[in-house]
OpenMM code with the backbone's topology and positions (N, CA, C; nanometers):
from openmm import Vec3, app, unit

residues = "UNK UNK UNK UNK UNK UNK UNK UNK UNK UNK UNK UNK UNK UNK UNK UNK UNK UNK UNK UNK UNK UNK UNK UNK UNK UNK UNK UNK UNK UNK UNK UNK UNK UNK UNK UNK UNK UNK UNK UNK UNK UNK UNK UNK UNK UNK UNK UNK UNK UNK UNK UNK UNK UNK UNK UNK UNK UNK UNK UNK UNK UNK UNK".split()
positions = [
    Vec3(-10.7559, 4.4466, -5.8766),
    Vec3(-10.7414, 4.3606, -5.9918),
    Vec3(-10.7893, 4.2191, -5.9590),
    Vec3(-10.7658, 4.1542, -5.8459),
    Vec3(-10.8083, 4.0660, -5.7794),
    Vec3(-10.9609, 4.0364, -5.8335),
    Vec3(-11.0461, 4.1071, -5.8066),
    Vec3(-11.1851, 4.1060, -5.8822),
    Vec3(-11.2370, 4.0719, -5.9956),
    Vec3(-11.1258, 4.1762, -6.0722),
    Vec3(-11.1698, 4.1700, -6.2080),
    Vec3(-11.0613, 4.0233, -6.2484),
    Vec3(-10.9625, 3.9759, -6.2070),
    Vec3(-10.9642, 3.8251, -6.1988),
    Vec3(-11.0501, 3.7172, -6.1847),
    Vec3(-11.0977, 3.7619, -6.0669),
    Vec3(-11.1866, 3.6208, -6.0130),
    Vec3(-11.3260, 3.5903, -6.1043),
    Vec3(-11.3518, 3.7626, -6.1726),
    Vec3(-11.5050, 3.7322, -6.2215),
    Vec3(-11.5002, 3.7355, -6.3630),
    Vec3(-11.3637, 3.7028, -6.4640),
    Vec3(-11.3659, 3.6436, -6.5787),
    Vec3(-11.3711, 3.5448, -6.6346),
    Vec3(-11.4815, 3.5333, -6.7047),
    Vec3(-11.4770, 3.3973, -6.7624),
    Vec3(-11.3797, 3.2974, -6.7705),
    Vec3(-11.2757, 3.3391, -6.7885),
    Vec3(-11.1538, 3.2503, -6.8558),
    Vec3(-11.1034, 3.1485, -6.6933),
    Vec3(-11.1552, 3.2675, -6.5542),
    Vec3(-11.0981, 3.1701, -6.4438),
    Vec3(-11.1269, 3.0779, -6.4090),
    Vec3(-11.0258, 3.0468, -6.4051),
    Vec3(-11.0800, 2.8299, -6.3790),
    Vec3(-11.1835, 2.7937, -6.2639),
    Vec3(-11.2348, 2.7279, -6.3273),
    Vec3(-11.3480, 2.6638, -6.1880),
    Vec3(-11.2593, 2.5412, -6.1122),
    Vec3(-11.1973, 2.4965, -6.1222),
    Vec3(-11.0864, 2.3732, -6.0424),
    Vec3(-10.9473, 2.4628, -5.9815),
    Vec3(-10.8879, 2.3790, -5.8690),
    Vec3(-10.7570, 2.4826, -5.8465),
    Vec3(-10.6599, 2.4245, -5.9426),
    Vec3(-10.5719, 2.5314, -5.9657),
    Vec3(-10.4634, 2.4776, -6.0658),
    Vec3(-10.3837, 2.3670, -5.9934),
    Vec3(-10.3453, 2.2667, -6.1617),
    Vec3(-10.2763, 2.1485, -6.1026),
    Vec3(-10.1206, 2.2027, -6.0235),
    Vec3(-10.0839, 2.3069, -6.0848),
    Vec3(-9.9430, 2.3375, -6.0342),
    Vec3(-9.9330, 2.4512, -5.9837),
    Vec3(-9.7965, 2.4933, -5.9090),
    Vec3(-9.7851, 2.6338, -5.8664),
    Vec3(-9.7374, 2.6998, -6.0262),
    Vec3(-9.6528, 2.6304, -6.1035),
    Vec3(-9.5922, 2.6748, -6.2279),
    Vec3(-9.7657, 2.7043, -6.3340),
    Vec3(-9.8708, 2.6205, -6.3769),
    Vec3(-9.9585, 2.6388, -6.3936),
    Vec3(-10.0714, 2.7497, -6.3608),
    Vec3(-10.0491, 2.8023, -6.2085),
    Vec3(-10.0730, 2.9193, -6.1740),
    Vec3(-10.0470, 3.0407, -6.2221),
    Vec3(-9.9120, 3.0790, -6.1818),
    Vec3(-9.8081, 3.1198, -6.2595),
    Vec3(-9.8366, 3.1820, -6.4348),
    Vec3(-9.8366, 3.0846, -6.4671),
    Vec3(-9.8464, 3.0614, -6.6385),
    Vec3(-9.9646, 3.1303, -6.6344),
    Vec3(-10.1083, 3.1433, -6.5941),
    Vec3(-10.2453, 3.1677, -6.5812),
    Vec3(-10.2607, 3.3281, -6.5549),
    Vec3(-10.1850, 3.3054, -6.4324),
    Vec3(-10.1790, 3.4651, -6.4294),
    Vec3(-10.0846, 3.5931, -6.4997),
    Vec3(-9.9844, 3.5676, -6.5466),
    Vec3(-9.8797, 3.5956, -6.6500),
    Vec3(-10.0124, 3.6665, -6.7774),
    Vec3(-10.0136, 3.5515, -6.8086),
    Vec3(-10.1569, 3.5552, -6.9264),
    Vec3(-10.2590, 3.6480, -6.9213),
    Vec3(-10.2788, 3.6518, -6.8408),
    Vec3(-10.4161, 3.7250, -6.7531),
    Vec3(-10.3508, 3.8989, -6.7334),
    Vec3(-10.2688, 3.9086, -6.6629),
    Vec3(-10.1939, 4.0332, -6.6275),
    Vec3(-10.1552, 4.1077, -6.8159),
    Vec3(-10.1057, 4.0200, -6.8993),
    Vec3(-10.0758, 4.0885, -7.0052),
    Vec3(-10.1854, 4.1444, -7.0987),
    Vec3(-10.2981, 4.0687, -7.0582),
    Vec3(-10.4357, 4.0956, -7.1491),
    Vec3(-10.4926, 4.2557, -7.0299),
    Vec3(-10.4572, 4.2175, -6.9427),
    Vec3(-10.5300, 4.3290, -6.8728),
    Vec3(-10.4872, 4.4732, -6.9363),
    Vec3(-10.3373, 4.4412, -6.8594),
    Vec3(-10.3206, 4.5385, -6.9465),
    Vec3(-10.2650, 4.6229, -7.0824),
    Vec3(-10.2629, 4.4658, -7.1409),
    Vec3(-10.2462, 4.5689, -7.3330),
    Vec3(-10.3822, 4.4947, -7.4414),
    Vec3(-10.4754, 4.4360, -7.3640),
    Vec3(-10.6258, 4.4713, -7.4277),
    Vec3(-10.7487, 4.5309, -7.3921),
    Vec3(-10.7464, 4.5044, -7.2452),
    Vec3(-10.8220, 4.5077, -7.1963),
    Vec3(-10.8988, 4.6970, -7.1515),
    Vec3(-10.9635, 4.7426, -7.2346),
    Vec3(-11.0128, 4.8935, -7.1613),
    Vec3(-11.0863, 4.8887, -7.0630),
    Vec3(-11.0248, 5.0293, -7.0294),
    Vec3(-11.0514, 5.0414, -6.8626),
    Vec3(-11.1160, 5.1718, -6.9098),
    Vec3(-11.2481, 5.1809, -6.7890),
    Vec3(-11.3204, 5.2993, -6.8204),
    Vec3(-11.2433, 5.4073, -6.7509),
    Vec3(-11.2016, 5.3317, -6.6356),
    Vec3(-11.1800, 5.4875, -6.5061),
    Vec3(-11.0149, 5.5859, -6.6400),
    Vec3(-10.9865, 5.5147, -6.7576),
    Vec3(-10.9040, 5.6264, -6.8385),
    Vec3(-10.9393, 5.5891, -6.9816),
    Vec3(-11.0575, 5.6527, -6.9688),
    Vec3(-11.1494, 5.7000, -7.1059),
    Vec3(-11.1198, 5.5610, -7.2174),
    Vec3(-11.1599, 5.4819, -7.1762),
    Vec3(-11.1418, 5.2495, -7.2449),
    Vec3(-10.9855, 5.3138, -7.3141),
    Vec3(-10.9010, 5.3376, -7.2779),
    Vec3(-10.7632, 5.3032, -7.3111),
    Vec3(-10.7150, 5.2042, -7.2709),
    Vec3(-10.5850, 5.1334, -7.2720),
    Vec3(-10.5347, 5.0155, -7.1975),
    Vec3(-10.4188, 5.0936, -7.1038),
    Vec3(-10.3959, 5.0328, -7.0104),
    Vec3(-10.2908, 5.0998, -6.9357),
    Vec3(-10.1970, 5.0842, -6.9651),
    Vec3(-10.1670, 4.9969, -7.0858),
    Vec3(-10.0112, 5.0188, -7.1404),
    Vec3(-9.9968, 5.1578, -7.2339),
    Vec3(-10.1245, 5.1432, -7.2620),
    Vec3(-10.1231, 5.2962, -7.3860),
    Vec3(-10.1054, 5.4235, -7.3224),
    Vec3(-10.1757, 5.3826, -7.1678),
    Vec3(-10.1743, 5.5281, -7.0618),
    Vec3(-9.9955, 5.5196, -7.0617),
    Vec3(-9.9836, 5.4371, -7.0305),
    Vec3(-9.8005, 5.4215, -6.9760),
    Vec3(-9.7297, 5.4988, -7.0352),
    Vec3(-9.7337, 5.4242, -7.1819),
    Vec3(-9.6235, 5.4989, -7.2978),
    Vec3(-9.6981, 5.6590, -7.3059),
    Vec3(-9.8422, 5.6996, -7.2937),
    Vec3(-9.8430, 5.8735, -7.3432),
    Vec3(-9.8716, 5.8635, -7.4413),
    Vec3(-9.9406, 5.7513, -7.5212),
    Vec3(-10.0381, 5.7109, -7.6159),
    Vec3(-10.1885, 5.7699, -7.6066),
    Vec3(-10.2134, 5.7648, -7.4953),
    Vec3(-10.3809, 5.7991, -7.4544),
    Vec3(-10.4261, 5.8967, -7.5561),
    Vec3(-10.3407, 5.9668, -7.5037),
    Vec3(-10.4446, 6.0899, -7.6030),
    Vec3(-10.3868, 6.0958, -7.7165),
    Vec3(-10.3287, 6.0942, -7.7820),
    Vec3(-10.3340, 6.0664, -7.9158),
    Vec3(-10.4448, 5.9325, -7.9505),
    Vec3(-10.4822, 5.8740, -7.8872),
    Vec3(-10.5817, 5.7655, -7.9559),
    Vec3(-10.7142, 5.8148, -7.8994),
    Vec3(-10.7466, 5.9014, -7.8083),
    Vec3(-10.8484, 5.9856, -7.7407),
    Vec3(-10.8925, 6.0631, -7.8864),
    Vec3(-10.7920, 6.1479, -7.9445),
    Vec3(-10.7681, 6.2468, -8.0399),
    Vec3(-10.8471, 6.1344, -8.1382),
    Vec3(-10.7760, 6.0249, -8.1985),
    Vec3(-10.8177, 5.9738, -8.3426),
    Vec3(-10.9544, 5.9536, -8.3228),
    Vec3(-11.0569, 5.9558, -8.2176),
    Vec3(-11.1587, 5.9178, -8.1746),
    Vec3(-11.2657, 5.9611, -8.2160),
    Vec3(-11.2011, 6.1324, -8.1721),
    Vec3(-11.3265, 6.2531, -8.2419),
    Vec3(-11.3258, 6.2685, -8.3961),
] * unit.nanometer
topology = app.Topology()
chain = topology.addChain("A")
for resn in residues:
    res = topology.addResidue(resn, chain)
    for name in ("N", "CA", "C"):
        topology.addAtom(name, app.Element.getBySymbol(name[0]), res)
């Protein structure tokens, strides 16, 4: 995840002013990952959708 951190747009080019600012950044970051963000390696679902046992039912509405 580290990766796909470092090489999004949204990451700051300066270090954060705070450890709490950090914090706050990555919070943010971790929740988009995973309840927007699709992931190929489980067919662009989000891994919150894998979590709950959503997947395939939204796999299903697809076809």
């Amino acid at each position: 995840m580290f990766k796909t951190m470092k090489y999004c747009p949204q990451y700051p080019s300066e270090p954060f002013a705070t450890i709490e600012a950090a914090r706050i950044w990555v919070e943010t970051f971790v929740k988009w990952y995973n309840d927007v963000h699709y992931h190929s390696a489980i067919s662009f679902t989000t891994p919150n959708s894998r979590h709950e046992g959503l997947d395939s039912q939204i796999l299903k509405s697809r076809s």
